[in-house]
Wavefront OBJ file of the C-alpha trace (Angstrom):
o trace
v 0.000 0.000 0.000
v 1.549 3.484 -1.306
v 1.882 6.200 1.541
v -0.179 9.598 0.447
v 2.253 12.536 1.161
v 0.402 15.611 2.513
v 1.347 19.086 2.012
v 0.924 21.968 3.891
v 1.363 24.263 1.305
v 0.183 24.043 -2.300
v 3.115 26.627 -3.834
v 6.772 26.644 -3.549
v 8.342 29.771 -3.039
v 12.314 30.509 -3.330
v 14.005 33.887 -1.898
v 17.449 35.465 -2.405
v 18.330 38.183 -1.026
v 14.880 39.261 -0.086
v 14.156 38.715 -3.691
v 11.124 36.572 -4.819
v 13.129 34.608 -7.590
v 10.495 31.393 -8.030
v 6.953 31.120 -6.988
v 5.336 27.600 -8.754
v 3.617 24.745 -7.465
v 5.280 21.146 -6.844
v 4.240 20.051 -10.425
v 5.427 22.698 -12.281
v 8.567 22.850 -10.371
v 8.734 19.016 -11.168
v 8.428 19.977 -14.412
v 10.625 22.798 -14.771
v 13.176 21.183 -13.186
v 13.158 17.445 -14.801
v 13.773 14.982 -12.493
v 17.976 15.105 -12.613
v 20.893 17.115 -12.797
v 24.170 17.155 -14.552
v 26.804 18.575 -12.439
v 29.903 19.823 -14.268
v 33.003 20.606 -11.895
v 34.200 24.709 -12.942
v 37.332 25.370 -11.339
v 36.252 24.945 -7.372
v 32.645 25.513 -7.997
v 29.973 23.817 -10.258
v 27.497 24.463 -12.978
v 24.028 23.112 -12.882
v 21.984 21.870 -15.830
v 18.331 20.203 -15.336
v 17.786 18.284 -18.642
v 15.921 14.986 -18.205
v 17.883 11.835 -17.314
v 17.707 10.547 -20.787
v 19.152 14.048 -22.529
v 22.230 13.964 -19.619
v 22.815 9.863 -20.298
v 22.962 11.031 -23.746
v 24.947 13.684 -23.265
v 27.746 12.353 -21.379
v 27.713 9.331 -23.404
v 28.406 11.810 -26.482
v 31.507 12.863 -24.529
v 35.262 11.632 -24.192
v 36.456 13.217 -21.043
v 33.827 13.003 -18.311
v 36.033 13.894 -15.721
v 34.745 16.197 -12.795
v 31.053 15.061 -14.100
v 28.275 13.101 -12.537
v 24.322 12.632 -13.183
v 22.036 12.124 -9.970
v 18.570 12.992 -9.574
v 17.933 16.779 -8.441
v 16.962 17.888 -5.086
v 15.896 20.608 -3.421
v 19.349 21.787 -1.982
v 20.495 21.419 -6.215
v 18.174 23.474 -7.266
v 18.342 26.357 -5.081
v 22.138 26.995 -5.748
v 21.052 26.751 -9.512
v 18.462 29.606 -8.691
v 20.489 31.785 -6.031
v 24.049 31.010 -7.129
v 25.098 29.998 -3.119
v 26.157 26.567 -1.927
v 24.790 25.661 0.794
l 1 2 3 4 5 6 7 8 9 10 11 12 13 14 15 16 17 18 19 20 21 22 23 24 25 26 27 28 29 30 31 32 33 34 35 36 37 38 39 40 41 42 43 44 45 46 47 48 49 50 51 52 53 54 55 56 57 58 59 60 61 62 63 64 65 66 67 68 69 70 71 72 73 74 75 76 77 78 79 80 81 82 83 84 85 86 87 88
């Protein structure tokens, strides 16, 4: 039997810097955000890119030198230092 997850909101909201920067509900941040991340190693910090699992297998696949390069599904704490630019 599958466990229903309740909410207490129904919208997700992101601030920066007392800046509104993302207001969407779960499914369109689902959406918006695909369901994994490519994470490409920049000097000592890291770029983000949300395509879907399938486009980053494809796309790393299509590549020679994967060093400093990794797909994993996306989280919250991903995400956010795509939108805000911080690490955690």
């Amino acid at each position: 039997m599958k466990k229903k997850i309740k909410f207490m909101c129904d919208r997700i909201g992101i601030i920066d810097k007392e800046k509104l920067i993302e207001l969407v509900t779960l499914s369109e941040f689902r959406h918006k955000y695909e369901e994994g991340i490519l994470v490409k190693q920049m000097g000592e910090g890291f770029k983000y890119d949300f395509p879907s699992i399938e486009e980053a297998n494809n796309y790393i696949n299509g590549i020679e030198d994967k060093t400093g390069m990794m797909i994993k599904p996306s989280n919250l704490e991903d995400i956010l230092v795509k939108l805000t630019g911080h690490q955690l």
